[in-house]
Structures are given as structure tokens and as C-alpha cells.
C-alpha positions as CSV (number, residue, x, y, z in Angstrom):
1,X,-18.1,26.9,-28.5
2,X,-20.4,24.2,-27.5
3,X,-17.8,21.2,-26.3
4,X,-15.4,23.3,-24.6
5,X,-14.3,24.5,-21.1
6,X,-12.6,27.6,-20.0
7,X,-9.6,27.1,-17.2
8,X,-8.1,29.5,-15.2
9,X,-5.1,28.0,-15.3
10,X,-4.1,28.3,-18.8
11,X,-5.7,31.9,-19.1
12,X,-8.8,30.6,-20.1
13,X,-7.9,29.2,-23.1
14,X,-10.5,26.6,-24.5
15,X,-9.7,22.9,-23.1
16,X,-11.5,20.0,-25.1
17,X,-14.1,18.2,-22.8
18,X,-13.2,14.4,-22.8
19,X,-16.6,13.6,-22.2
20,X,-19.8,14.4,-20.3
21,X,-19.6,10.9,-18.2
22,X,-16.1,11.0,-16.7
23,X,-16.2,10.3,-12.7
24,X,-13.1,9.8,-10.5
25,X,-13.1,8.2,-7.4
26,X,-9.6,8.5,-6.4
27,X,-8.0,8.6,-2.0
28,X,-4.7,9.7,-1.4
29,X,-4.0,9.9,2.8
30,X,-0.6,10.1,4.5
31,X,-0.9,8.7,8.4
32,X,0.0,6.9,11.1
33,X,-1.0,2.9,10.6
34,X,-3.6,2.4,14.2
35,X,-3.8,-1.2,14.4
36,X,-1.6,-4.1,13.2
37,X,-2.7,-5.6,10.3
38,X,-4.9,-8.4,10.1
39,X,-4.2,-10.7,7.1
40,X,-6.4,-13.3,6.3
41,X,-7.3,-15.4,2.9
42,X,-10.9,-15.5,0.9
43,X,-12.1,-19.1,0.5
44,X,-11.3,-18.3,-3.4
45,X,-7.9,-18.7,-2.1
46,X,-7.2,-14.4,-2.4
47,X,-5.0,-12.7,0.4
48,X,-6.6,-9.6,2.2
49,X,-5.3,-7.4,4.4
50,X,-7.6,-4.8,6.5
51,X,-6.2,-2.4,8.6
52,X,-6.5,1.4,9.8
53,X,-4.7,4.7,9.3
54,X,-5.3,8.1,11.1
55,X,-4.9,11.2,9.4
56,X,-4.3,14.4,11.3
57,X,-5.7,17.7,10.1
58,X,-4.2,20.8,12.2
59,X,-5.0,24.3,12.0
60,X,-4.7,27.4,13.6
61,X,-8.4,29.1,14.6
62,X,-9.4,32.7,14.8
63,X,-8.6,33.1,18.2
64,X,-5.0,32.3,17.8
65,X,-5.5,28.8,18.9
66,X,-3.9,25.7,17.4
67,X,-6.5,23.0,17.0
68,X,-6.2,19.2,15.8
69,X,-8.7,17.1,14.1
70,X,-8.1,13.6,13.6
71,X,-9.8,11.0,10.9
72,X,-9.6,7.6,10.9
73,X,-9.7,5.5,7.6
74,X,-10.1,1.8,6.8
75,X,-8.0,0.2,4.8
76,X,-8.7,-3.0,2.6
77,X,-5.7,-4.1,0.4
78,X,-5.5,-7.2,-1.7
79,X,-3.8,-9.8,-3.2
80,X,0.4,-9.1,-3.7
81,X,-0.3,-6.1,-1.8
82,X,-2.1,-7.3,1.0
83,X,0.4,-10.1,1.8
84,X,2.6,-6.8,1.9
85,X,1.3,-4.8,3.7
86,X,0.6,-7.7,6.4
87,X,4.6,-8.3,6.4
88,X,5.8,-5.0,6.8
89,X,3.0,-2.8,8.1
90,X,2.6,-2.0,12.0
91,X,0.9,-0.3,14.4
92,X,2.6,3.8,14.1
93,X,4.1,3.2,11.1
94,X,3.6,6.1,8.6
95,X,2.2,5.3,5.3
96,X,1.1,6.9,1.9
97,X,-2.4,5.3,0.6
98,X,-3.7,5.9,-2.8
99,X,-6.5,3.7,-4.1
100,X,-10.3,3.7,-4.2
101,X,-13.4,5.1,-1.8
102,X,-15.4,1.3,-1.5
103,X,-19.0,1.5,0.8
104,X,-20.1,-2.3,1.7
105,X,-23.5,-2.7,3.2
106,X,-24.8,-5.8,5.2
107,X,-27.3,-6.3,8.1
108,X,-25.8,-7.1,11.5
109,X,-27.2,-9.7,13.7
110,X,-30.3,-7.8,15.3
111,X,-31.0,-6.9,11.0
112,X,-29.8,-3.2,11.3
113,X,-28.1,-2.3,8.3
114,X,-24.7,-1.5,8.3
115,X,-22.5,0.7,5.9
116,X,-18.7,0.6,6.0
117,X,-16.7,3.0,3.8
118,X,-13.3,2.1,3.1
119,X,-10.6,3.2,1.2
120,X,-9.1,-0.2,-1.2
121,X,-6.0,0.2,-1.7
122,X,-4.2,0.6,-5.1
123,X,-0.5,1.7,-3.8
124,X,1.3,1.9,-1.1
125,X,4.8,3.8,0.0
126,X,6.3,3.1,3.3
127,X,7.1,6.6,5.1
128,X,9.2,5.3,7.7
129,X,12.8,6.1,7.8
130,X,13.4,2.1,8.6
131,X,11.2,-0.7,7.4
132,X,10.2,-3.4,9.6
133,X,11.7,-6.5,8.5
134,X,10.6,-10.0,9.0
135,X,12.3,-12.3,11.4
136,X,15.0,-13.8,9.7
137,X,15.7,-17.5,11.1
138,X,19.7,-18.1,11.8
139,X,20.9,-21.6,10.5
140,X,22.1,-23.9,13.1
141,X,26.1,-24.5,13.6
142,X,25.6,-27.4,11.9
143,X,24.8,-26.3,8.8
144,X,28.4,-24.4,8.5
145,X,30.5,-27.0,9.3
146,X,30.2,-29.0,6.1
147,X,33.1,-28.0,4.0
148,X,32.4,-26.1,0.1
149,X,33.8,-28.9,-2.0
150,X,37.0,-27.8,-3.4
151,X,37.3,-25.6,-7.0
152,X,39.2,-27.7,-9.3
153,X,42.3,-25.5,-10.6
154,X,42.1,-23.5,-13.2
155,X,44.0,-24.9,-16.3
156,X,44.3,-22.6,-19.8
157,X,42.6,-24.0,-22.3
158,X,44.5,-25.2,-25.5
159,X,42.4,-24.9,-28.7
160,X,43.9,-28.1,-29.9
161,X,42.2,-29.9,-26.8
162,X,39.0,-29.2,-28.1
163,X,37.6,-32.3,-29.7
164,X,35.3,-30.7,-32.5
């Protein structure tokens, strides 16, 4: 059965293998936002919108004892998400994350080279029970005291008025 796979899962029944070359680079995190997030546009004229998320991994040890690790992510959205993500995201807000594992490289000022891993976001759901909202601006008095011009009455219509 050269081509095929067993799973466990379906009582190892053969499963088709799509292909020898498949790869999947795929990040899913739920967390806690860690920093506000800084939005700022490419001199292409593209938003981007950077910021962090902490994940928490807890778990009980042999001893009895609860322990807590935490892991801290970078985020990189763009484009209509990024200008999203800058509007409503803030620090401690809880967020879902799914999108793509991204390593840049570059050489700092002394010519060490640097790695950054981040995680470029694809989607995003809010977690919060509220969203933030933006400020919204109330209009001045001045603006209500000009009076809705008036509805003319409504008349029935005859079908004999109609001149075609």
C-alpha cells in the first residue's frame, strides 16, 4: 500500500496521503494583550500594528504543587486588521490569535545579529465580555437647534394625476 497512511483515529483504516511536501505553520494563543498597541504606517502607505500577548500555562507538579509558567508572544498584524486591532485592543484585554510563526533577522547597531519570532496575525476574536470603544465626539448645542424642515402631507395619489 505504498501511498497510504494508517490513523488511529478511524481504526486504522487507510487515509490517502495528499502529498509528501505539505508543511503547516499555523499559531493559535488565547491571552492577556501586555502592552497597548502601537500602530504605525509602512512608507508603502500599509497599516501595522505590533503588540504583545501573554499566555499562561498552569499545572499541577508531582509534589502536589500548583505551578505557573508564563510565555510572551509578539504580535504583528496588518493592514484592516491592524488599524483594528490598534482601535480596540488594550493593555489586559483577552484575545484569541490565529495566524502565522514569522522569524525576522537584522544586525543591531554594535552588528550583533538579531532574531525576532513573531506570530503575524491572520484573525482575531475579542474575549472580553465588553469591547473598548472609541471616543465618540458629542455634537455641540448648536448643531440641534436647527429645525428638520417640515414633511410635506401626505396626499393619496389619484391614477388620473399621473401625466404618462
Amino acid at each position: 500500500m505504498l501511498g497510504t497512511k494508517f490513523c488511529a483515529l478511524t481504526n486504522f483504516a487507510p487515509i490517502k496521503r495528499l502529498s509528501t511536501h505539505m508543511d503547516l505553520n499555523k499559531a493559535q494563543i488565547i491571552g492577556h494583550i501586555t502592552r497597548d498597541p502601537e500602530t504605525r504606517t509602512t512608507p508603502q502607505g500599509q497599516t501595522v500594528c505590533s503588540f504583545g500577548v501573554a499566555t499562561n500555562f498552569i499545572w499541577t507538579d508531582a509534589s502536589g504543587q500548583r505551578q505557573e509558567k508564563v510565555e510572551f508572544h509578539n504580535v504583528v498584524a496588518w493592514r484592516k486588521l491592524a488599524e483594528i486591532c490598534g482601535q480596540y485592543l488594550k493593555k489586559g484585554s483577552k484575545v484569541y490569535i490565529e495566524g502565522r510563526l514569522q522569524t525576522r533577522t537584522w544586525d543591531d547597531q554594535n552588528g550583533i545579529k538579531r532574531n525576532r519570532t513573531e506570530i503575524i496575525a491572520e484573525n482575531m476574536i475579542f474575549l472580553d465580555k465588553k469591547v473598548a470603544e472609541p471616543p465618540i465626539t458629542k455634537p455641540s448645542t448648536e448643531e440641534f437647534s436647527q429645525p428638520e424642515p417640515p414633511t410635506p402631507p401626505q396626499e393619496e395619489i389619484n391614477v388620473e394625476d399621473i401625466p404618462f
